[in-house]
C-alpha positions in Angstrom: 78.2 -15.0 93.2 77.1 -14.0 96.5 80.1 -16.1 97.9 82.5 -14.6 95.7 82.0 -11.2 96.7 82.1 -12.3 100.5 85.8 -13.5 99.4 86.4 -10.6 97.3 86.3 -8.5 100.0 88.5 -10.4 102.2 90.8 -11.5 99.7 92.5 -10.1 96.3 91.5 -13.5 95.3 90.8 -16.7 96.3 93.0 -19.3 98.1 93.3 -23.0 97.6 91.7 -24.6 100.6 95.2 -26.9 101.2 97.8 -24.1 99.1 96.4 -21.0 101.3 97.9 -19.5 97.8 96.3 -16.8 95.2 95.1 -18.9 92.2 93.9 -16.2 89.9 92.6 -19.7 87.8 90.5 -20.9 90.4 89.3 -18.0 91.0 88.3 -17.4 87.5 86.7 -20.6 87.5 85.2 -19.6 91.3 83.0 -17.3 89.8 81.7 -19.4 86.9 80.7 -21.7 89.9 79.2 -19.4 91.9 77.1 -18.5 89.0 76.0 -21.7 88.6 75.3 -21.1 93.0 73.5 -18.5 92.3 70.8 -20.3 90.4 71.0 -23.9 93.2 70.2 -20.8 95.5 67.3 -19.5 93.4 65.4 -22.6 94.1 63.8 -21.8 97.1 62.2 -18.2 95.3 60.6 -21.3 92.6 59.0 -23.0 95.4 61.9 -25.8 96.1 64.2 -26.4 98.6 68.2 -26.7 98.2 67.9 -30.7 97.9 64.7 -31.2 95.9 65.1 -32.7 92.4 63.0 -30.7 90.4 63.0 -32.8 87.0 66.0 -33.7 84.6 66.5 -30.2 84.0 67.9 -29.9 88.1 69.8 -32.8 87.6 71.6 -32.2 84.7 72.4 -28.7 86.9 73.6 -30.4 89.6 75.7 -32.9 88.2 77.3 -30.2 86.8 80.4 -28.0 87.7 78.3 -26.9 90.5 77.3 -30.3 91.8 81.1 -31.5 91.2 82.5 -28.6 93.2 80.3 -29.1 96.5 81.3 -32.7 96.2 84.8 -32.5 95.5 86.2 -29.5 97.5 83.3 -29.3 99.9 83.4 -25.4 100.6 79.8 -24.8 99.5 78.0 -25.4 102.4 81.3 -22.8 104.2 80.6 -20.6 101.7 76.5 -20.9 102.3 77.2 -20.1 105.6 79.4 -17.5 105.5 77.4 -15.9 103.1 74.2 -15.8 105.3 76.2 -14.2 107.9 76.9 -11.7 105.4 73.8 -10.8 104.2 72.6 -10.7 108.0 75.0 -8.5 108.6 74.3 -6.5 105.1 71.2 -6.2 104.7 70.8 -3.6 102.3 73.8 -4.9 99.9 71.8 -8.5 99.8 69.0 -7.1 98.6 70.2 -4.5 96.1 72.5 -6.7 94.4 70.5 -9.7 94.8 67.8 -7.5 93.2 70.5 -6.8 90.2 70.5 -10.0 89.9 66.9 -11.0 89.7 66.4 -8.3 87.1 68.9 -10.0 85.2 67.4 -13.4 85.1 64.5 -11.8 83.9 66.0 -10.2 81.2 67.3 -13.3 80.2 64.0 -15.3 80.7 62.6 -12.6 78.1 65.6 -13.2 75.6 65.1 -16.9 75.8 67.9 -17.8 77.5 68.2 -20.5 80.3 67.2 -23.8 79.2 65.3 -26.1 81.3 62.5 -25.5 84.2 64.5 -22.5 85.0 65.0 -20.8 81.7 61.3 -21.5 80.6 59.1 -22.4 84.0 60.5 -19.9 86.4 59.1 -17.2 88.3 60.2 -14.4 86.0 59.2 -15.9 82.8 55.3 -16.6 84.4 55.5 -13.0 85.1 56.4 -11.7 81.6 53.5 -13.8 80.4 51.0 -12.4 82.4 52.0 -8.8 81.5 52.0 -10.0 78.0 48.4 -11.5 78.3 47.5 -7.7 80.1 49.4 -6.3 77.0 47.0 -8.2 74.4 44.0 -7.4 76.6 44.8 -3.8 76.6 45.6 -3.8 72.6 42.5 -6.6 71.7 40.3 -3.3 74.0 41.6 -0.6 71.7 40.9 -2.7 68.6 37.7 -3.0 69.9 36.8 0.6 70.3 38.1 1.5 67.5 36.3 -0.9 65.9 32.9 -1.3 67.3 32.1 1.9 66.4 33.8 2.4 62.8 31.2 -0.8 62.9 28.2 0.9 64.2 29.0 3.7 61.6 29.2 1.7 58.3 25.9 -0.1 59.9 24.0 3.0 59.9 25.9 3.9 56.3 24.5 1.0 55.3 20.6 1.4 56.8 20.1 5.2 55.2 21.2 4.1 51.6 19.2 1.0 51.8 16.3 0.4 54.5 15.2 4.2 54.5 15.1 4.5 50.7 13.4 1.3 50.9 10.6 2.7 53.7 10.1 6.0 51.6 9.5 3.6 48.6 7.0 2.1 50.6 5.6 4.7 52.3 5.0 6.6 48.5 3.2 3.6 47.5 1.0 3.4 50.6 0.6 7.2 49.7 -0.6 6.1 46.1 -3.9 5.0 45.7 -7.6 5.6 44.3 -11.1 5.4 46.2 -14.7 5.0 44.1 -17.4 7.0 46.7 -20.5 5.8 45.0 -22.6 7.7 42.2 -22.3 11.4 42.1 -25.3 13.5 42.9 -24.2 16.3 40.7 -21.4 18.3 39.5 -21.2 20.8 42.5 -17.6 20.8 44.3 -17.7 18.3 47.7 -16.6 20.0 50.8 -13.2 18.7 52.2 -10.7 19.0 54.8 -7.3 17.8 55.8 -6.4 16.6 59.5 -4.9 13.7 61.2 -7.3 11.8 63.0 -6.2 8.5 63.1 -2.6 9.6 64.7 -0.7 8.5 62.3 1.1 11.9 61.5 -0.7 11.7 58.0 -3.0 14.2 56.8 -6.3 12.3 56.4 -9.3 13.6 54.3 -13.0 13.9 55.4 -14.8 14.8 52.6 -18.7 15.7 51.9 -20.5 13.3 49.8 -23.6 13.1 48.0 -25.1 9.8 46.5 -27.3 8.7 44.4 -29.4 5.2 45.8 -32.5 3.5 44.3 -33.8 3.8 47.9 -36.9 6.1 48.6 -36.5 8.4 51.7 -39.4 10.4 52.7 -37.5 13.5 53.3 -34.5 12.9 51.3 -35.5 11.6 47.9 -33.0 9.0 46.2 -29.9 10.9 47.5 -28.0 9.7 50.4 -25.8 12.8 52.2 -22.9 11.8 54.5 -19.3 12.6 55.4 -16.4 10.4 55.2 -13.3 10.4 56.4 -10.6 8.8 54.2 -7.2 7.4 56.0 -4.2 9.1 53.5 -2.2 5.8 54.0 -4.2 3.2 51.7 -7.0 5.5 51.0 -9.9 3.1 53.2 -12.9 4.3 55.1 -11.8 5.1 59.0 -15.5 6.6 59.3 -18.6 7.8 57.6 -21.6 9.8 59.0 -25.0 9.7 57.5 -26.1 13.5 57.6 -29.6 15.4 57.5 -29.1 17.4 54.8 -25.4 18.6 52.3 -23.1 19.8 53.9 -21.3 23.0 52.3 -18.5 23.5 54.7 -15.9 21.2 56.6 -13.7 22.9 58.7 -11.2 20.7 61.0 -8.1 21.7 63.4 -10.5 23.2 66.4 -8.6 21.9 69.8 -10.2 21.4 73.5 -8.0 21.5 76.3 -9.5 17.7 77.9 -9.7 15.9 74.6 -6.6 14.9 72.4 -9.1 14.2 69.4 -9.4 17.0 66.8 -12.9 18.8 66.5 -14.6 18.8 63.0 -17.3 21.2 62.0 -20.1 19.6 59.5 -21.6 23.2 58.2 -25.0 22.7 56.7 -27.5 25.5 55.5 -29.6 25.0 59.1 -27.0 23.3 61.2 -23.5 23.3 62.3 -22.6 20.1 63.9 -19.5 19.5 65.8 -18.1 16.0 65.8 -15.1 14.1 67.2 -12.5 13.9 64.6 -11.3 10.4 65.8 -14.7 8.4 65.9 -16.9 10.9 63.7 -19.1 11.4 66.9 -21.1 14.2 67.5 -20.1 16.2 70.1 -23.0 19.5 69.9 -25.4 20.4 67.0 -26.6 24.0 67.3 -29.7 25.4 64.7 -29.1 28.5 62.6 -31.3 29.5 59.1 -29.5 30.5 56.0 -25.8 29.9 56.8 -24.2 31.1 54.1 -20.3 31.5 54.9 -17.8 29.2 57.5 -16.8 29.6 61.0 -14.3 32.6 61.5 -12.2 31.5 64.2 -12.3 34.1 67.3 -10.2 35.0 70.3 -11.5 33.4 73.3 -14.5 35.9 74.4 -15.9 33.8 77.1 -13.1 32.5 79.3 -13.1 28.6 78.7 -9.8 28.8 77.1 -11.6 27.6 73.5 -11.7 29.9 70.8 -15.2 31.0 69.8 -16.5 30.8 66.6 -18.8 33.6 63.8 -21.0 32.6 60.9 -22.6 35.1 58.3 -26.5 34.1 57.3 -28.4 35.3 54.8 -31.9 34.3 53.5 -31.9 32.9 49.8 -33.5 35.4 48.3 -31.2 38.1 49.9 -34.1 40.3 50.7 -33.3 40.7 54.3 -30.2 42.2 56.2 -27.3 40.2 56.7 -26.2 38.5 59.8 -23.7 37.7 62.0 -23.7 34.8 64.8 -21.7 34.0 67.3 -21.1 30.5 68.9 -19.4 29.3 71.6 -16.6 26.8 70.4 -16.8 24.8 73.6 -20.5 24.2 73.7 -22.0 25.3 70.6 -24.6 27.8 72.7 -25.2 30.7 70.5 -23.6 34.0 72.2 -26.1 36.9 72.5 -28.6 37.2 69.7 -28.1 37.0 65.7 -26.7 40.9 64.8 -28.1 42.6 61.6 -26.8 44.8 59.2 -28.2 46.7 56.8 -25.9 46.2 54.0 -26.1 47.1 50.3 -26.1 44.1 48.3 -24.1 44.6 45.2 -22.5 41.0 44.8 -21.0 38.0 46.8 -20.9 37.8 50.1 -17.1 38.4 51.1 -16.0 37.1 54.2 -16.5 37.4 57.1 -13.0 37.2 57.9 -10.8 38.3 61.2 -8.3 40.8 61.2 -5.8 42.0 63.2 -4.1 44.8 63.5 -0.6 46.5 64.5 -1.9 47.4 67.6 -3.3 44.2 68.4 -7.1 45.4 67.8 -9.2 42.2 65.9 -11.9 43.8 63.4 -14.2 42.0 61.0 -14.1 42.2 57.3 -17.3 41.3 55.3 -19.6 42.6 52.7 -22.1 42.0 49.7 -19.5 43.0 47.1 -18.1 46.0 48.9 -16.0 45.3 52.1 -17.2 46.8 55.7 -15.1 46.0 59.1 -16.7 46.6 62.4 -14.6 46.1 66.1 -15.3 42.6 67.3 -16.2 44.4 70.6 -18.7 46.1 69.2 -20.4 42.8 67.5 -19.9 41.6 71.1 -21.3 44.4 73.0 -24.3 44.4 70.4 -25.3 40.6 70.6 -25.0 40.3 74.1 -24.9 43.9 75.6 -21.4 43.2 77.8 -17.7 43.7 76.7 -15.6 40.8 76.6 -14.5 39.0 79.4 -10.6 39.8 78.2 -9.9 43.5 78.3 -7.1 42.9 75.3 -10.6 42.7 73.1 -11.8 46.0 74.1 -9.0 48.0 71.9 -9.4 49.9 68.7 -7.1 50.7 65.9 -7.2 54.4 65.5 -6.4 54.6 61.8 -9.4 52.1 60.9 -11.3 54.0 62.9 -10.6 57.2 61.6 -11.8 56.1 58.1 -15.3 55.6 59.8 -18.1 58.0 58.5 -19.8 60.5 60.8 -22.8 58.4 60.6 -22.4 55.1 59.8 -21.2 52.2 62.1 -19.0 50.4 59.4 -15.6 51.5 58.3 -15.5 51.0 54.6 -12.6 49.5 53.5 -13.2 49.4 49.5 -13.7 53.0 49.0 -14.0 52.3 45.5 -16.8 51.8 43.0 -15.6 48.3 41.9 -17.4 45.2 43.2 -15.3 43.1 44.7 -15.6 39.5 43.6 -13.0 37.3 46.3 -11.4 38.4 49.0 -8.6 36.1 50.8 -5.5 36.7 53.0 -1.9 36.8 51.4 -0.3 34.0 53.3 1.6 31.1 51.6 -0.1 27.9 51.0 -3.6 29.0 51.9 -6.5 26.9 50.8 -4.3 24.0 50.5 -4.8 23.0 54.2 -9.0 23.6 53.1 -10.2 25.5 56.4 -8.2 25.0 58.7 -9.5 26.0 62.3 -6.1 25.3 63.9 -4.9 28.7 66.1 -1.1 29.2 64.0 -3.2 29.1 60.4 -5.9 32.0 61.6 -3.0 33.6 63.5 -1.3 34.4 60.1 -3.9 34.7 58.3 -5.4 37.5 60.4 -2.5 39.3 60.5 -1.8 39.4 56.7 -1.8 41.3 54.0 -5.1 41.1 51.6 -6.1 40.2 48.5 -9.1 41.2 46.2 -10.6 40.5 43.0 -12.8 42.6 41.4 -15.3 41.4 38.7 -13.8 43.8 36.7 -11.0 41.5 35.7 -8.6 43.2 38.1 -6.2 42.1 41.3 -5.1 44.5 43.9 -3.3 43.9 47.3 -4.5 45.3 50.7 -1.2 46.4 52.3 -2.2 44.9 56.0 -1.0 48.1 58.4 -3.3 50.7 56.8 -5.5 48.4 54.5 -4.5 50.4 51.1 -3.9 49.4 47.6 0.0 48.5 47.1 -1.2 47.5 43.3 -3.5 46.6 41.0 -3.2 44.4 38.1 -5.7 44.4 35.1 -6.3 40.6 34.0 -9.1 38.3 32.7 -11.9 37.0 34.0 -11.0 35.1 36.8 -12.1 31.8 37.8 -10.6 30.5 40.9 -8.8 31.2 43.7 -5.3 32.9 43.1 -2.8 30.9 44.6 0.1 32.4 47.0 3.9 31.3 46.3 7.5 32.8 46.3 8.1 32.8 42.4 11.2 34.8 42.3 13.7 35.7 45.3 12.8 38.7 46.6 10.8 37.4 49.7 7.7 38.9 49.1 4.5 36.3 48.0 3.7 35.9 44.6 0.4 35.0 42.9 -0.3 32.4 40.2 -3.4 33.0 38.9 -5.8 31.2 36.1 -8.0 33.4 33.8 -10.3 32.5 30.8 -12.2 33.3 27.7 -13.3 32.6 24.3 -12.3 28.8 25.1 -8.4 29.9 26.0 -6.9 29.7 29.4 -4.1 32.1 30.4 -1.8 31.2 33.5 0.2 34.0 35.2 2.6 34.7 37.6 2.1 38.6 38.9 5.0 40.3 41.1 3.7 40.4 44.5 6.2 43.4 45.6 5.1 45.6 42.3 2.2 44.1 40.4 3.7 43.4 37.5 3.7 40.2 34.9 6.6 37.6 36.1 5.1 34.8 33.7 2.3 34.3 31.2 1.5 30.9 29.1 -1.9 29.7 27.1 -3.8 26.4 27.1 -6.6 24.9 25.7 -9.4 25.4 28.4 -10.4 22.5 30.8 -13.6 23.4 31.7 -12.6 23.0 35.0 -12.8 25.8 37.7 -10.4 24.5 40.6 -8.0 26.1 42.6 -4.4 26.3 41.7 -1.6 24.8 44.9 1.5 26.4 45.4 3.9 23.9 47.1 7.1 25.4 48.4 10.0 23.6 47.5 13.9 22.9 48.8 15.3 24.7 45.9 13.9 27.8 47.3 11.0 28.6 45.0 7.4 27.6 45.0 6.1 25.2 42.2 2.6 25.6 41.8 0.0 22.4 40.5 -2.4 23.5 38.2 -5.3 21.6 35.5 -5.1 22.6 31.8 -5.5 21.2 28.8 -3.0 20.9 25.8 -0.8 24.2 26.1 -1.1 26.7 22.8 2.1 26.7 20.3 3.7 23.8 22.5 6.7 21.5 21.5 6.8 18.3 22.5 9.8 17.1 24.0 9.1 13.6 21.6 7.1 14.6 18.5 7.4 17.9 17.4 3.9 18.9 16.0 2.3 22.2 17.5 -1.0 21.9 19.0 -3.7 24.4 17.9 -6.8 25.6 20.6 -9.7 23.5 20.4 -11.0 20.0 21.0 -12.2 18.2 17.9 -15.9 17.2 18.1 -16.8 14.3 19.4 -13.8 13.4 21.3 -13.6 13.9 25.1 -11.4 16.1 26.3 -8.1 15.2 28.2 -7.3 17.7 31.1 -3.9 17.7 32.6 -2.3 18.3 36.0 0.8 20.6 34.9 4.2 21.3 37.6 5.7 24.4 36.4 8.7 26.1 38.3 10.0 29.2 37.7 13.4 28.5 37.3 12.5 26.5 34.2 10.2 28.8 32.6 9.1 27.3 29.1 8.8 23.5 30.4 6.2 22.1 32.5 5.8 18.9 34.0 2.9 16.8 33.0 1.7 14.6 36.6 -1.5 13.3 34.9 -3.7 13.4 32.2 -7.5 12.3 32.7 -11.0 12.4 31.2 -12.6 12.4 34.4 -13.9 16.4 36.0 -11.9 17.5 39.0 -13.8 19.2 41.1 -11.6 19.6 44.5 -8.1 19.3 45.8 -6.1 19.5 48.9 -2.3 19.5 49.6 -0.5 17.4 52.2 2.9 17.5 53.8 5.2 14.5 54.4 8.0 16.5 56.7 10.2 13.8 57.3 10.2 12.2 53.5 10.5 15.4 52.0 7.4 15.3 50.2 4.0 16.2 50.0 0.4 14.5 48.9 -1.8 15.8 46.0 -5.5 14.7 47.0 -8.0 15.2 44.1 -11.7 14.7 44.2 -13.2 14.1 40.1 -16.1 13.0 38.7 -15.9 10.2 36.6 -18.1 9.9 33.1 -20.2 6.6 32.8 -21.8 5.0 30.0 -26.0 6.0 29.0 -25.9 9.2 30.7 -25.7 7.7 34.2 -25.1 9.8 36.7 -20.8 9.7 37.1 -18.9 8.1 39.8 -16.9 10.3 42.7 -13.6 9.5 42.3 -10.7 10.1 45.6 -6.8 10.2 43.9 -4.0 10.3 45.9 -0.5 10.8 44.1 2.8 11.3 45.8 4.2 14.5 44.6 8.1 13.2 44.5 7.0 9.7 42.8 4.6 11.6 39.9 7.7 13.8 39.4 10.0 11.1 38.9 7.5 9.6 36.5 6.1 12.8 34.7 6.6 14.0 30.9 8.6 17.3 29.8 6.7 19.3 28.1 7.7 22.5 26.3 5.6 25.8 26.3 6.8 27.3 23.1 8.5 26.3 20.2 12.3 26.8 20.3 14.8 28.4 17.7 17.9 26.5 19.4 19.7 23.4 18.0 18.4 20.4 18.6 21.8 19.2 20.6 21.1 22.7 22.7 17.1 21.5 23.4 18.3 18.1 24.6 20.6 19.1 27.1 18.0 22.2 28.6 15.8 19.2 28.9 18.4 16.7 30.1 19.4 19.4 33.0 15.3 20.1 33.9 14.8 16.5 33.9 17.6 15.7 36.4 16.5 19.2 38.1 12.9 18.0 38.7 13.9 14.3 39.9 15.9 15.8 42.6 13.5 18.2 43.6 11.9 17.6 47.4 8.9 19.5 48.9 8.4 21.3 52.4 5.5 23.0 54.3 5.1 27.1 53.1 6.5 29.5 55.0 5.0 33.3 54.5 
């Protein structure tokens, strides 16, 4: 082609080499040929020269029209020649249209076109299959991360609806168990206490127990004291502690800066022992007479960075003054001298308790059925005649102090007539942590609003910035512990509480912002005097655990006879751990029904399930008026839901269709229902 162009611009066309005429014919047919040149002279770009023989494919080209012109004319080696001179001469029109030229080869090479080495083998086609080979390695690399991860995703899809149900299955079950601890050595409640101290982010519990043996001890008769701790996955013994003498308090949560191990305090009447919460170790003993209350937690006072600890004694016979001691958490030294107070006795002893006010002044709260407070400075300055070593203790609240009479050292904080019978702070969940001396719990606490109960069947709240009554509510004679929850929505704490008489137990719910009656139900008394739980909930409400027996005027959701008070004679009597919700006000959920005398209980929390741990301490009846068998339940809270009975509170005037589906909508309600720590 190159050859014709050379002529082209010579010549209009191209002469015969013996004619010297214009033969537009053969010069039609000159540029067929010099086609056909064009690809003799695109061997030497494949590697070849102009006389190599590449296969049959070159032969059959150059025993073609091509071959039969250079060998019959002769003018292709002229035109070869003349058309190097050219291109020398041109050097820029050579390559550009030589370029054209190439492109078009390759264009064809992609079409297919070309038979032979040169259609299929040739420079142009290997490159179009190495950009097609980089084409399907760029497309198989976007597959791929497009893919790997909508893989990853359907993986993990796959691993939280199947493994991690599968692992909260398991972990419920671990959760799920029962412990025998020997014969009981009577009916009082065991001290207990929840902590983690085998680091398994479970809350294990050490409990106080009392044994009966056939063994004579010199000093201890046939009873065997000791604490154990119980591991809450499996329920097994992680360690137990032979002790001196009962112990009445276990407290558990108290921190030292060089030891990751919790501290646990073993409270006796004459002893209050410190161990290591990991290996049950003792750490320091330290002596005191008549201990009558637990530790209050303190502010640091000495400067070791350990908060300090204060105990009430009092002699048996309550003849003498009452007392309070101070300890020093780090070392268990006593701090000053034992203080007295000459104090009225006209009850319990109440407290002692910390308290905190607005102005960041701590003052404690105790009493022998009325309530005094007294400046921790003051305490301080009087046991050990020195202020603390932080000046932050040294303030006063000048509205407590300004109820102080002229003569008197206490401020009295009851200024009524009315012995008061409990005395606990208004915070959510407390007593189901059971003592805890960890720094956030006594925080709140101490900064709280207070409750009372007065042995004249009446509640009142404590409002926390000027210790007045808010309200008071007239009720039965209470037997436990009121337990604090969010029962409606208003935000303000709630309080469940458990009254009884003439062999009838009453459950209410009382307004925490008014005093009023939120919720009120009757059962056949359990003879048991435990502590209500409120657990607080993801629906937004507290539930609250409670023991009763049958409920008055009740409906079962499967036979519908009514239950009238009373036990028949003769037959034990069946006590019952009862859920009850306040969105779903006339049906309960029956956990578990027993023969067997609980005695204590403790809450646990599960953050990461969702879920929380019911621990119950019973006693369990034997045969020939042995003595009974302590008995350690554990129950999953989610798995005894899933598994508990409807029960309904009163009977209803509804259809029976109507009754079905209110029990079909509490029933999918409660199996949905998750717990989570209290918040105040």
């Amino acid at each position: 082609m190159a050859a014709a162009l050379s002529r082209a611009l010579k010549l209009p066309g191209k002469k015969g080499p013996d004619l010297g005429e214009y033969d537009p014919l053969t010069q039609a047919d000159s540029e067929d040929e010099s086609e056909e040149d064009d690809l003799v002279l695109n061997y030497p770009r494949n590697g070849l020269g102009r006389d190599s023989r590449p296969g049959s494919g070159s032969s059959k080209l150059l025993g073609s029209r091509s071959g039969r012109h250079v060998g019959a004319r002769g003018e292709a080696p002229d035109d070869e020649e003349e058309e190097d001179e050219w291109r020398e001469r041109q050097p820029g029109i050579g390559k550009q249209y030589w370029g054209h030229r190439h492109s078009g080869r390759d264009r064809a090479g992609d079409d297919g076109g070309g038979p032979g080495p040169l259609g299929g083998t040739g420079v142009a086609v290997h490159g179009t299959d190495a950009e097609e080979k980089r084409k399907r390695t760029k497309r198989a690399l976007r597959s791929a991360l497009f893919l790997v991860p909508l893989f990853c995703a359907a993986l993990t899809v796959l691993l939280s609806a199947f493994l991690i149900p599968c692992q909260n299955a398991k972990l419920q079950s671990r959760r799920q168990w029962e412990q025998a601890l020997g014969a009981a050595g009577g009916i009082a409640s065991p001290p207990l206490a929840l902590w983690d101290v085998d680091g398994d982010s479970m809350q294990d519990m050490i409990l106080g127990v009392t044994e009966e043996t056939n063994d004579t001890h010199p000093t201890q008769g046939n009873k065997v004291y000791s604490v154990v701790a119980l591991s809450a996955a499996g329920g097994h013994v992680l360690w137990r502690k032979v002790m001196p003498a009962p112990v009445i308090y276990i407290q558990s949560g108290l921190q030292y800066p060089s030891q990751l191990s919790p501290v646990v305090l073993l409270i006796s009447r004459s002893t209050i022992t410190a161990i290591n919460g990991t290996t049950g170790k003792t750490l320091w003993p330290v002596l005191l007479k008549d201990i009558e209350s637990q530790a209050v937690l303190l502010p640091d006072l000495e400067g070791d960075s350990v908060p300090d600890l204060l105990v009430a004694t009092l002699p048996a016979d309550k003849a003498s003054d009452l007392s309070l001691s101070m300890i020093s958490g780090l070392t268990g030294m006593k701090l000053g001298r034992p203080l007295s107070f000459n104090v009225t006795a006209q009850g319990k002893l109440i407290g002692p308790l910390l308290h905190e006010t607005q102005q960041g002044a701590y003052y404690i709260l105790f009493g022998l059925g009325n309530i005094e407070a007294i400046s921790l400075c003051d305490i301080y300055l009087g046991a050990t005649g020195q202020k603390p070593v932080s000046q932050s203790l040294w303030r006063k609240d000048p509205v407590l102090e300004g109820l102080k009479k002229s003569n008197s050292s206490f401020i009295n904080i009851n200024r009524g007539v009315q012995p008061v019978d409990l005395m606990f702070p208004l915070v959510a969940g407390f007593g189901n942590s059971h003592n805890s001396l960890d720094v956030v719990s006594n925080l709140n606490s101490s900064r709280s609003d207070w409750v009372l109960v007065y042995t004249t069947r009446k509640l009142s709240v404590l409002k926390h910035k000027d210790m007045r009554k808010e309200w008071t509510f007239n009720a039965g004679p209470i037997h436990s512990q009121p337990a604090p929850g969010h029962f409606n929505d208003d935000g303000v704490l709630d309080l469940f509480i458990q009254s009884s008489a003439n062999g009838i137990m009453k459950a209410q719910v009382v307004d925490g912002a008014s005093g009023r009656l939120l919720w009120e139900a009757e059962f056949v008394c359990p003879r048991v005097r435990l502590d209500a739980s409120a657990v607080a909930t993801s629906a937004g409400q507290s539930a609250v655990l409670f023991w009763a027996s049958e409920p008055i005027r009740v409906q079962k959701s499967v036979s519908k006879a009514t239950v009238a008070p009373g036990v028949a004679e003769g037959e034990p009597l069946i006590r019952k751990l009862f859920l009850f919700y306040p969105a779903y006000p006339t049906i309960l959920v029956e956990l578990m029904n027993t023969t067997d005398t609980a005695v204590s209980s403790a809450v646990s929390y599960q953050d990461r399930q969702k879920d929380a741990t019911y621990m119950v301490v019973s006693l369990r009846p034997t045969p020939e008026s042995r003595p009974g068998a302590w008995m350690v339940t554990s129950m999953s809270l989610r798995a005894a839901v899933a598994k508990g009975r409807l029960v309904r509170l009163q009977e209803s005037n509804t259809t029976g269709q109507l009754v079905q589906a209110d029990e079909f909508e509490a029933n999918r309600f409660f199996r949905r229902l998750t717990f989570k720590h209290q918040v105040s």
